[in-house]
Backbone bond lengths (Angstrom), bond angles and torsions (degrees), N, CA, C in turn:
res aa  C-N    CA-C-N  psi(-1)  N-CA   C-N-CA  omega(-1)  CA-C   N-CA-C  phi
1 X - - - 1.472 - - 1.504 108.92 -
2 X 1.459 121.80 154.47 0.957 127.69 177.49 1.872 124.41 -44.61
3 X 1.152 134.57 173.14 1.168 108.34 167.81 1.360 117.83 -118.63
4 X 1.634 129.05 135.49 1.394 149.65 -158.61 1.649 101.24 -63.48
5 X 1.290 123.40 144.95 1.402 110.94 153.78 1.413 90.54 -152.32
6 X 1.516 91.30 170.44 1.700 97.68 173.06 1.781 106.77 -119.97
7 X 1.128 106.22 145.07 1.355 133.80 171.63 1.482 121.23 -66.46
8 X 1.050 124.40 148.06 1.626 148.43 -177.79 1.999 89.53 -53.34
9 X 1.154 118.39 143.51 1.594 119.16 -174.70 1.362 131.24 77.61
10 X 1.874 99.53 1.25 1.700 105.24 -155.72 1.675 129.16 68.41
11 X 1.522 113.51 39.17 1.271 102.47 -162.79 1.496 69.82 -101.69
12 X 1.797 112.09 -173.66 1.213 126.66 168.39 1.549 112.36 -132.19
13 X 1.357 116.46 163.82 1.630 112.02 176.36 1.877 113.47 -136.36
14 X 0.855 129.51 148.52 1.568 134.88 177.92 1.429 106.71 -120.75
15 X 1.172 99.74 178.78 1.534 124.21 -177.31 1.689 100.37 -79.65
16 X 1.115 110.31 136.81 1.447 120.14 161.10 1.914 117.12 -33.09
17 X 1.343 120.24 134.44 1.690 102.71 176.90 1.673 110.48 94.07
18 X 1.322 112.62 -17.79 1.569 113.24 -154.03 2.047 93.77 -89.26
19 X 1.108 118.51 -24.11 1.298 122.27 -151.40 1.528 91.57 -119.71
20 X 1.290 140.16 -10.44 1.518 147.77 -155.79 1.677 105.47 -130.66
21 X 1.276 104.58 2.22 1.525 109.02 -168.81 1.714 133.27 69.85
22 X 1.537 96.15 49.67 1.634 95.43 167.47 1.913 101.56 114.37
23 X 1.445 93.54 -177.27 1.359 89.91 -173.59 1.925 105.91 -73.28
24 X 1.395 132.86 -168.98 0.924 129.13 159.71 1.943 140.82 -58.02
25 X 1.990 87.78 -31.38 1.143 71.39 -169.70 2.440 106.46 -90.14
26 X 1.764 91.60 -5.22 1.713 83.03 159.85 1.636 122.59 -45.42
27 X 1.476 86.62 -53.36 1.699 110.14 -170.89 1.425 104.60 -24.12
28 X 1.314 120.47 -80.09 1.504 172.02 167.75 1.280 84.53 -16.75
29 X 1.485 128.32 -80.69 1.145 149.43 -176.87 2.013 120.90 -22.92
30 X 2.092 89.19 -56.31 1.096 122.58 -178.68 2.225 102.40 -67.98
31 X 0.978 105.80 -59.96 1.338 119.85 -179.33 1.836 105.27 -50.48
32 X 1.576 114.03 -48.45 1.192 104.56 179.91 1.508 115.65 -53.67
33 X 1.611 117.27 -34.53 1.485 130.00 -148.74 1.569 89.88 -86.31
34 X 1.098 108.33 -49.83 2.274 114.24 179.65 1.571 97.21 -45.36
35 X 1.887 113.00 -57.77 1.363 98.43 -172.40 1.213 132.53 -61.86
36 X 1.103 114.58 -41.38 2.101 144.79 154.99 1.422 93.92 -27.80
37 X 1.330 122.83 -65.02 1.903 120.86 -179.81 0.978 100.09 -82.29
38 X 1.540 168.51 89.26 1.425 160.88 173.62 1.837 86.00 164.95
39 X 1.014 111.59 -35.67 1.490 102.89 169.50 1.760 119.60 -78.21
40 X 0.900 89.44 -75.15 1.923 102.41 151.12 1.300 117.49 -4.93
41 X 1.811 92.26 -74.07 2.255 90.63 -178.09 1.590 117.44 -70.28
42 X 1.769 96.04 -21.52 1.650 73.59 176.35 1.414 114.56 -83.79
43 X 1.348 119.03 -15.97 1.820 128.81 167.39 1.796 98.44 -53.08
44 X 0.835 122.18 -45.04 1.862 121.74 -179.89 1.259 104.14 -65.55
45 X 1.668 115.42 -58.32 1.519 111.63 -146.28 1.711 79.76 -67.78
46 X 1.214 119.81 -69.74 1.760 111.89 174.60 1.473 134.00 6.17
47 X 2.019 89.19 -71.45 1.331 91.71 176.41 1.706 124.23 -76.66
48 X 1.760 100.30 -4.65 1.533 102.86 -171.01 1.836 108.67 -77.58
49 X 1.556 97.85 -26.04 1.023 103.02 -163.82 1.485 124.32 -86.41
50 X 1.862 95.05 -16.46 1.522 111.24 171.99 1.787 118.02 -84.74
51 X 1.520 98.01 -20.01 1.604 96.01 163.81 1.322 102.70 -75.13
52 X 1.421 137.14 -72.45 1.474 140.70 174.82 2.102 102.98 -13.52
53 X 1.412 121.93 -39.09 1.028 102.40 -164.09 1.368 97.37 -98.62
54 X 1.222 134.93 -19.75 1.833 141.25 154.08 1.546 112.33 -37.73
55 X 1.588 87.41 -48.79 1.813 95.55 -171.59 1.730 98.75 -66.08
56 X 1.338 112.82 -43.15 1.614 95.82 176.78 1.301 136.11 -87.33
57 X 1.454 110.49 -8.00 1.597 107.84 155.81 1.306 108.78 -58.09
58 X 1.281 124.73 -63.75 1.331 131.77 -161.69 1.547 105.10 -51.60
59 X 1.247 110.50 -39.36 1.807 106.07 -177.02 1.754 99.44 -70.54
60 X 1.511 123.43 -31.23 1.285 112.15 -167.09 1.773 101.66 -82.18
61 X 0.751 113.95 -17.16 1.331 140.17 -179.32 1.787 99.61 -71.87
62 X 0.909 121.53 -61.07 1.470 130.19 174.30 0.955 106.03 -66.60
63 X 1.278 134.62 -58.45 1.664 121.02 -154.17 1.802 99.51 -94.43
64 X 1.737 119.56 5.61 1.245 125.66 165.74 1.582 96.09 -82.12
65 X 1.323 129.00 -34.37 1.514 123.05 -169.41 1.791 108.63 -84.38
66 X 1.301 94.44 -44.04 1.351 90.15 167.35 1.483 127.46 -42.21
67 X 1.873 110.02 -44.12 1.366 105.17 -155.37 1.717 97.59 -85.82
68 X 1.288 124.47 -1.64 1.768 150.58 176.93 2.109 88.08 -74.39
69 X 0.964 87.05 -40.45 2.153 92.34 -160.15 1.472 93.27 -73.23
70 X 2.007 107.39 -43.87 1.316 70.42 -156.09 1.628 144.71 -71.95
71 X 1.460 99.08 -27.02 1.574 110.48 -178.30 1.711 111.62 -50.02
72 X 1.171 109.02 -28.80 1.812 119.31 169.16 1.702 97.95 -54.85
73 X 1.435 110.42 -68.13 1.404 126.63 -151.76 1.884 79.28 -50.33
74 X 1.248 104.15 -69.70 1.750 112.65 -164.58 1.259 110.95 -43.43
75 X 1.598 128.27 -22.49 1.150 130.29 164.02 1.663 138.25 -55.02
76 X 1.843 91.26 -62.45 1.234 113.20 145.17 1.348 135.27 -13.03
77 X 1.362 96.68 -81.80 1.347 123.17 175.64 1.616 104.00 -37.01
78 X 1.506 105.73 -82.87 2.002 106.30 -162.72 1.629 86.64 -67.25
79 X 1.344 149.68 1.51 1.425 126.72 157.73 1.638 113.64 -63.13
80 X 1.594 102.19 -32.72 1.562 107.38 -160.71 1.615 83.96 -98.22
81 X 1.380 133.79 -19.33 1.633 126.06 -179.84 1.915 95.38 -65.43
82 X 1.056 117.86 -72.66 1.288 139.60 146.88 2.149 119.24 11.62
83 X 1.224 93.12 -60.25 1.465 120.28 169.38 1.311 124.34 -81.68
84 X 1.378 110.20 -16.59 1.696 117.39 -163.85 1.645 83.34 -96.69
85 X 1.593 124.63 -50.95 1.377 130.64 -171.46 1.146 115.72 -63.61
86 X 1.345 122.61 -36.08 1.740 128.70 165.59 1.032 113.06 -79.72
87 X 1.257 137.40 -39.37 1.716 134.37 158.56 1.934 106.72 -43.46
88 X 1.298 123.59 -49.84 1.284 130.81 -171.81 1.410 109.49 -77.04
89 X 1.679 115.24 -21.32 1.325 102.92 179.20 1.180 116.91 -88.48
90 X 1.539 98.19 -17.59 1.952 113.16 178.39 1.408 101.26 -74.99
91 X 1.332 134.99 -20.02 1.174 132.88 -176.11 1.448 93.65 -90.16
92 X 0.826 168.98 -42.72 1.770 160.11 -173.00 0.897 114.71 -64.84
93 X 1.712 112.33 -52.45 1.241 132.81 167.79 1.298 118.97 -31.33
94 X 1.080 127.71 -66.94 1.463 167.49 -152.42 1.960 95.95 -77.08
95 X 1.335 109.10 -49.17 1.681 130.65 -158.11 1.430 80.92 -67.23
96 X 1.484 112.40 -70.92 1.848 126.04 -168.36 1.432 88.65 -56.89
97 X 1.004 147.49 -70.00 1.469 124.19 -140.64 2.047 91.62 -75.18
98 X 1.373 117.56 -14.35 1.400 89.92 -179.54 1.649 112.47 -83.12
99 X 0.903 104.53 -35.67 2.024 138.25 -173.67 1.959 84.93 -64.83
100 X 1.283 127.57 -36.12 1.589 115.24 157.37 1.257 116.14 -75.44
101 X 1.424 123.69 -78.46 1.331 104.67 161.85 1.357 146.56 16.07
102 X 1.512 109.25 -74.81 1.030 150.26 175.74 1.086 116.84 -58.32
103 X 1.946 127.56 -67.43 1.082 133.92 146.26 2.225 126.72 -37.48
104 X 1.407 97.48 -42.90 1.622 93.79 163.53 0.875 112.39 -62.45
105 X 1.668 132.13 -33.70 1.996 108.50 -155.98 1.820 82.63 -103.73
106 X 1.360 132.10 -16.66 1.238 121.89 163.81 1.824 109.02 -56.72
107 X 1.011 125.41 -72.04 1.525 129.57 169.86 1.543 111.72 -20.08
108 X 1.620 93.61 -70.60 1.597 88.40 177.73 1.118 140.94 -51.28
109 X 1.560 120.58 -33.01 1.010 140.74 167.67 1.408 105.63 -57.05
110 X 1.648 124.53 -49.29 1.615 121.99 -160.25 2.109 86.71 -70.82
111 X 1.244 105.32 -29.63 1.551 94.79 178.08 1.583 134.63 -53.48
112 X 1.848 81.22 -38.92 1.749 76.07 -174.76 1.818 89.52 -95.88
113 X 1.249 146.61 9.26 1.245 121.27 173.17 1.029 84.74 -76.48
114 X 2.012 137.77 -62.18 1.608 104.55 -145.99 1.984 100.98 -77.66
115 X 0.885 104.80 4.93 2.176 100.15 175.25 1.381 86.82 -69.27
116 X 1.833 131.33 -53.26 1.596 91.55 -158.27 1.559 103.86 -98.70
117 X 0.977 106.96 38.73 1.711 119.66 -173.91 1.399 81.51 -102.03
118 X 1.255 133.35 -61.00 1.471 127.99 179.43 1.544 126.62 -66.52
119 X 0.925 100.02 -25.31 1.973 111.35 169.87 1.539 98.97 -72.77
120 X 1.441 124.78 -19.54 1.513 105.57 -168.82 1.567 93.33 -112.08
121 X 1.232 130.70 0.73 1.601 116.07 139.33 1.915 89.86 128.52
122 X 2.015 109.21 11.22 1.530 99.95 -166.75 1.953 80.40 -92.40
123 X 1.084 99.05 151.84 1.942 119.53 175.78 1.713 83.30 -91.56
124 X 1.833 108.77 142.62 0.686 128.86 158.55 1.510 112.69 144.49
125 X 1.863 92.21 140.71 1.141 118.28 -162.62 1.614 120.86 -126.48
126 X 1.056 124.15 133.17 1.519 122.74 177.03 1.501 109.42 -58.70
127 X 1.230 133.90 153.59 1.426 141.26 -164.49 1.215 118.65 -75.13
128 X 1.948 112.90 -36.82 1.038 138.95 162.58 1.846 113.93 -48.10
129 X 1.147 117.86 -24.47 1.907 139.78 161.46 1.187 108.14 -71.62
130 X 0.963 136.77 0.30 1.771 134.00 -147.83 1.196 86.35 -122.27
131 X 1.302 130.11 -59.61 1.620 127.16 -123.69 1.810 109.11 -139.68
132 X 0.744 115.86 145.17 1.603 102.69 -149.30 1.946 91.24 -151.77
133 X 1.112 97.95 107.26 1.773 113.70 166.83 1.356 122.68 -113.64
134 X 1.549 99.20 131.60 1.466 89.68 165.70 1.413 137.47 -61.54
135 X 1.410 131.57 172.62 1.594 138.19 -178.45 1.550 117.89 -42.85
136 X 1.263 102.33 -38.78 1.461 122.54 -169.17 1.496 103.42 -80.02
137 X 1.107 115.03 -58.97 1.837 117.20 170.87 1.244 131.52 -84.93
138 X 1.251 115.67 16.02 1.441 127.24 -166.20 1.627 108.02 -74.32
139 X 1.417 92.50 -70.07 1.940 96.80 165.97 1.555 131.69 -49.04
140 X 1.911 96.98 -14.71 1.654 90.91 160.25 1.405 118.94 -87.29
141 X 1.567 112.83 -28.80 1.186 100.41 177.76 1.420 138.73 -92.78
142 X 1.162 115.27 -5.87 1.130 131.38 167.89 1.970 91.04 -69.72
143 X 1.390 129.61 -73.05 1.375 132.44 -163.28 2.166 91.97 -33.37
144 X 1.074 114.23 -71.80 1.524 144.05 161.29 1.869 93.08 -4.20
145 X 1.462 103.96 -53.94 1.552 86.96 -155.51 1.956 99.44 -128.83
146 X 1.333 98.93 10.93 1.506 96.03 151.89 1.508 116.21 82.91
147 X 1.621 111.46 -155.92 1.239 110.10 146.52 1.477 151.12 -64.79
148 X 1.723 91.11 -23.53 1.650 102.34 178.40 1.641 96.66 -78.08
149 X 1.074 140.85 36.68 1.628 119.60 154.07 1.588 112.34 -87.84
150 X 1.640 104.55 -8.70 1.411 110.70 179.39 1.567 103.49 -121.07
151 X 0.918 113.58 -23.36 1.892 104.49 -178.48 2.167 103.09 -109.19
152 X 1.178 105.60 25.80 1.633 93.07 145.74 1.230 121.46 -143.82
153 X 1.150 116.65 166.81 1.489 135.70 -140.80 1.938 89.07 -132.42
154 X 1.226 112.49 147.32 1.288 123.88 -155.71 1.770 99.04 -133.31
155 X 1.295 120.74 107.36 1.561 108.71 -166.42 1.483 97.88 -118.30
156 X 1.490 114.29 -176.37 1.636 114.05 161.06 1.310 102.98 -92.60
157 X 0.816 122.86 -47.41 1.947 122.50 -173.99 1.550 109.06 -143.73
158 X 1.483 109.02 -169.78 1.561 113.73 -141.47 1.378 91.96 -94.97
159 X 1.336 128.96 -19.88 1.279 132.42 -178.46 1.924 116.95 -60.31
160 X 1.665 89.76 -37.52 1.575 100.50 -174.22 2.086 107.10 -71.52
161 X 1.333 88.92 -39.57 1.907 116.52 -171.26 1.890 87.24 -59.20
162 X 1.452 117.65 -47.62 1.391 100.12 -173.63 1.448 124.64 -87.54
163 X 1.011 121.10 21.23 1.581 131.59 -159.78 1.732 89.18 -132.95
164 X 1.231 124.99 -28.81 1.646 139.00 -160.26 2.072 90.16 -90.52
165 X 1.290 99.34 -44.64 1.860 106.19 -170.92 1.293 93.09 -91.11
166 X 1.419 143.63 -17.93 1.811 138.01 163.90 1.171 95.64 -64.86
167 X 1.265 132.66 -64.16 1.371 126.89 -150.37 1.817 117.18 -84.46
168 X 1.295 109.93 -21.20 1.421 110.69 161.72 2.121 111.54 -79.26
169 X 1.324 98.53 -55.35 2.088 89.92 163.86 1.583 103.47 -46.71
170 X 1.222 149.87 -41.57 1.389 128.92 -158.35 1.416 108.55 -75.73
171 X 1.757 96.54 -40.36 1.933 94.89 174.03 0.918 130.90 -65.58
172 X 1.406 116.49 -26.07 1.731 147.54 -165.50 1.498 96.21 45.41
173 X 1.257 95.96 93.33 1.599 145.90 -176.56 1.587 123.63 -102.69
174 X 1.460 97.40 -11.65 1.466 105.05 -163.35 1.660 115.29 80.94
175 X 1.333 113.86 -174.44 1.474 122.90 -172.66 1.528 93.03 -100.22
176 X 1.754 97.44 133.58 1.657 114.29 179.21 2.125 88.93 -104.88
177 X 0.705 125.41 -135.00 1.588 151.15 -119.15 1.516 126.26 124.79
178 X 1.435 115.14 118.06 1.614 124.57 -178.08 1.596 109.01 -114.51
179 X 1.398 112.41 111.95 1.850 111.98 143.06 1.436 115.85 -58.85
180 X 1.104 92.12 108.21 1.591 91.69 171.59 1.568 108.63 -89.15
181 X 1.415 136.93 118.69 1.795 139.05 -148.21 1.981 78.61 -88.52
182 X 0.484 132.17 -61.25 2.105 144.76 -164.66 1.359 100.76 -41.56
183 X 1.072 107.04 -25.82 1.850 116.58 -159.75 1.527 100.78 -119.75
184 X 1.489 140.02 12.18 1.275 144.40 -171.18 1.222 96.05 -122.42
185 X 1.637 111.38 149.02 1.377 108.05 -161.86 2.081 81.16 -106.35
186 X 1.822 91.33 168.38 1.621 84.78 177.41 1.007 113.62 -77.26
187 X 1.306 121.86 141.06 1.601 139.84 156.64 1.607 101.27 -2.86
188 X 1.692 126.87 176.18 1.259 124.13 153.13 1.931 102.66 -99.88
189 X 1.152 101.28 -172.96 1.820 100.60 165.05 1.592 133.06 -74.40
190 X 1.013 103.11 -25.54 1.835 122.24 174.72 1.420 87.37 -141.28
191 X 1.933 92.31 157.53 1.332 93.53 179.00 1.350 113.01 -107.12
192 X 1.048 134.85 -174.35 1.952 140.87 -176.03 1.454 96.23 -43.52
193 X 1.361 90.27 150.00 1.802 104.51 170.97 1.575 113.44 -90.66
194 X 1.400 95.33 119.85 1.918 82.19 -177.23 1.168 95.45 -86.10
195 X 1.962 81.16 -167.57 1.433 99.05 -162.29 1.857 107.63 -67.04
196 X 1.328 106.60 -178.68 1.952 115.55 166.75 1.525 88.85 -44.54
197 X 1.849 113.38 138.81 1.292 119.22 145.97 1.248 112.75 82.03
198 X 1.351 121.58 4.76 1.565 132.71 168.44 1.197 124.03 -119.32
199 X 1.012 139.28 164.26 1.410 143.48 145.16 1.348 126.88 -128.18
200 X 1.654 110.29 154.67 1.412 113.02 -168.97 1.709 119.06 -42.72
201 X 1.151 124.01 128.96 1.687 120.75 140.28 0.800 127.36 -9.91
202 X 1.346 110.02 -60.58 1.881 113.37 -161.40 1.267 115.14 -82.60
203 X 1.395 112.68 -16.41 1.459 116.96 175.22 1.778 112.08 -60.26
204 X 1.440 104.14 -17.73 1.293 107.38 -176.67 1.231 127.63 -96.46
205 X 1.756 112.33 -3.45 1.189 129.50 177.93 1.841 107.03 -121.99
206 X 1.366 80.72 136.70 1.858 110.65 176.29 1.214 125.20 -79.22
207 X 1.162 136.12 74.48 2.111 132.40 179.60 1.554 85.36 -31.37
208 X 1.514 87.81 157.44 1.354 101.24 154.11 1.460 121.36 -91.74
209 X 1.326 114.91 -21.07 1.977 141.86 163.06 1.090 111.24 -139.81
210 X 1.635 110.29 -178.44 1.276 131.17 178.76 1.369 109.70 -69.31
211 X 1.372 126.75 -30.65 1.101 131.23 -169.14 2.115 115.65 -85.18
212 X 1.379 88.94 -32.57 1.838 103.46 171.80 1.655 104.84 -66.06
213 X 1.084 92.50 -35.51 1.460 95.33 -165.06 1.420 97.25 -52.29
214 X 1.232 138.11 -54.34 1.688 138.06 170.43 1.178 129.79 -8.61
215 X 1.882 91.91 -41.85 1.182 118.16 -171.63 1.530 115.70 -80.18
216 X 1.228 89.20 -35.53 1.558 106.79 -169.91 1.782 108.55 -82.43
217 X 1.016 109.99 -8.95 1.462 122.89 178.55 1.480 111.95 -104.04
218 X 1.583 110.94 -37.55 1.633 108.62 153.62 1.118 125.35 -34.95
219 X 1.554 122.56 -74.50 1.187 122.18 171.25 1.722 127.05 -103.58
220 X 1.222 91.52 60.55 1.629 77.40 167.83 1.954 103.11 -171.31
221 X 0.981 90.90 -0.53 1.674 106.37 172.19 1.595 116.33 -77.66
222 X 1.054 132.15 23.28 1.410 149.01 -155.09 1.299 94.28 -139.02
223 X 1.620 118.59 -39.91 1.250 121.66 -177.03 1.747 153.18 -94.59
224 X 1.479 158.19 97.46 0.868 147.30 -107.90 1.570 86.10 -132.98
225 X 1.538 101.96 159.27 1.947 111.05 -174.21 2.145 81.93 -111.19
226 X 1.048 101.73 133.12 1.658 111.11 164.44 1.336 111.87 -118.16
227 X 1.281 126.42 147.78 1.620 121.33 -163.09 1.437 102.45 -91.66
228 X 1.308 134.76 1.84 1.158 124.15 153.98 1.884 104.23 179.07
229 X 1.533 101.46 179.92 1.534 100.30 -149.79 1.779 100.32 -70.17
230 X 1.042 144.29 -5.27 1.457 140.68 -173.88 1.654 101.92 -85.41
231 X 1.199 127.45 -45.67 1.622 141.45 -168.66 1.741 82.95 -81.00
232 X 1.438 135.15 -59.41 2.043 129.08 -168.37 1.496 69.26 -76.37
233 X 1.494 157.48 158.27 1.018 171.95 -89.81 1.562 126.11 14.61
234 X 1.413 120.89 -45.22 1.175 134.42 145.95 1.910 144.32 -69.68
235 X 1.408 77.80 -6.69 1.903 97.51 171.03 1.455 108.32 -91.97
236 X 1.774 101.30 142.76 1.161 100.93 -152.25 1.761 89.47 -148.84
237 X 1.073 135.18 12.28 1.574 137.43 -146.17 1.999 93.51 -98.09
238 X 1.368 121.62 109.57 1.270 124.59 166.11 1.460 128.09 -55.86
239 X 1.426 137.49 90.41 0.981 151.05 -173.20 1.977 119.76 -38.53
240 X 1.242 131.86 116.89 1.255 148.59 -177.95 1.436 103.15 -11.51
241 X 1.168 120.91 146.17 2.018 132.89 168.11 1.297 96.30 -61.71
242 X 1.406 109.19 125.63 1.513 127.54 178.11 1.534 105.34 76.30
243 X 0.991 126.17 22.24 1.743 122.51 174.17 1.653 105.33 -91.72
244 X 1.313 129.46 155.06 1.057 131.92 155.55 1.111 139.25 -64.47
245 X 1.223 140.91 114.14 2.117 138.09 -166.93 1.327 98.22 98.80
246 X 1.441 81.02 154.76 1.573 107.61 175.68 1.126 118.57 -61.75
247 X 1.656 125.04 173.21 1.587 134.11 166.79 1.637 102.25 -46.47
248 X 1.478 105.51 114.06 1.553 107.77 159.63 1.800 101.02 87.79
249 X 0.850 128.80 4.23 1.549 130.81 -177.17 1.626 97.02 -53.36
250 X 1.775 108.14 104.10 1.092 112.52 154.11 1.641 126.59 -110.65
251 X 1.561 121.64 169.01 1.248 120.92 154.84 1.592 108.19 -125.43
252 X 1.237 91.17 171.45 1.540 113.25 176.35 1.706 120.36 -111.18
253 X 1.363 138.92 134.00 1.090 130.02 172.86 2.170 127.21 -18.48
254 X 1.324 92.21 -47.37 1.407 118.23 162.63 1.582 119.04 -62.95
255 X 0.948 112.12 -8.59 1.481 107.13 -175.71 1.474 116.45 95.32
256 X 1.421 122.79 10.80 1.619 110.80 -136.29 1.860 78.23 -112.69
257 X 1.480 91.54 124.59 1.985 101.45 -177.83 1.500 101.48 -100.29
């Protein structure tokens, strides 16, 4: 290395390179390598910045095709909304006509069990045998008495009712229901006073005897005919101890409870 001296005042002096980092041609060396990397990042940031502007055509580009798709897509769609609702209505469709079906060859069947229930000497009659309405009141009374106008069975005593519920469990028939007539108290002479603007039910239904009639007063003496749904909206009259339906149970010609 060069050799050090010191100067007049205490100053000091070095070799050329010593204070600048090295001889010249390191220097040189060092400066090429900074420019080489300073060249470099702007070669990246370049290329970063020319993908960055690819990446956003392509998105404007996309969300231009998209907004081309969508009125198709929206089409699509309520075609397949469209298909799902007619597929679902064919499925209901389809459910009821089996759930009838089903219910007819059930019926029929409960027919011919109680026919040979009667060939073997047991009495008994479906409820729907009992009770007899005209055209005009029919849809109230049937609404009035439900499903049991077809699933009960109407006996003289408890002996017939248990031989009537053996013989529907053996077919597997579903669950029947028995009036037992022996065990029903008699009718009164007139029936309950309905409410304002109604009149009795039962006036609209026919026993087939003195003895149905029990039956027919079981369930349906609770109940009043209103000439339409504003007048059964305003009826309010609580139906007799041991009657069938709630406080005020009306119908309407229409069926409407």
């Amino acid at each position: 290395a060069p050799p050090r001296g010191d100067l007049p005042g205490g100053a000091t002096c070095s070799a050329p390179g010593a204070e600048d980092g090295g001889p010249p041609a390191q220097r040189l060396q060092r400066l090429q390598q900074q420019l080489a990397a300073a060249l470099a990042a702007e070669s990246d940031a370049a290329a970063a910045e020319e993908a960055a502007s690819l990446q956003s055509a392509a998105a404007v580009e996309h969300e231009a095709q998209c907004r081309r798709e969508a009125p198709r897509a929206s089409a699509r769609a309520a075609r397949a909304e469209g298909d799902v609702d007619a597929a679902r209505a064919q499925l209901r469709q389809a459910e009821a006509e089996a759930d009838m079906s089903m219910a007819t060859s059930r019926g029929d069947a409960r027919i011919a069990a109680v026919s040979g229930l009667r060939g073997r000497g047991v009495e008994c009659r479906f409820l729907c045998e009992c009770l007899c309405a005209p055209e005009e009141h029919r849809t109230a009374v049937h609404a009035a008495l439900g499903g049991c106008i077809s699933s009960t069975l109407v006996v003289p005593t408890r002996r017939e009712a248990l031989a009537a519920v053996e013989e529907i469990r053996q077919r597997r028939l579903g669950v029947v229901s028995c009036l037992v007539l022996s065990e029903l108290p008699e009718p009164p002479a007139s029936p309950p006073r309905p409410p304002a603007g109604c009149e009795p039910l039962l006036r609209c239904v026919t026993p087939s005897s003195r003895e149905t009639a029990k039956a027919a007063h079981r369930l349906l003496a609770g109940w009043s005919l209103a000439p339409d749904k504003k007048v059964a909206l305003r009826a309010s009259a609580p139906p007799p101890d041991g009657a069938r339906g709630k406080a005020g149970s009306v119908v309407t010609p229409l069926g409407e409870c």
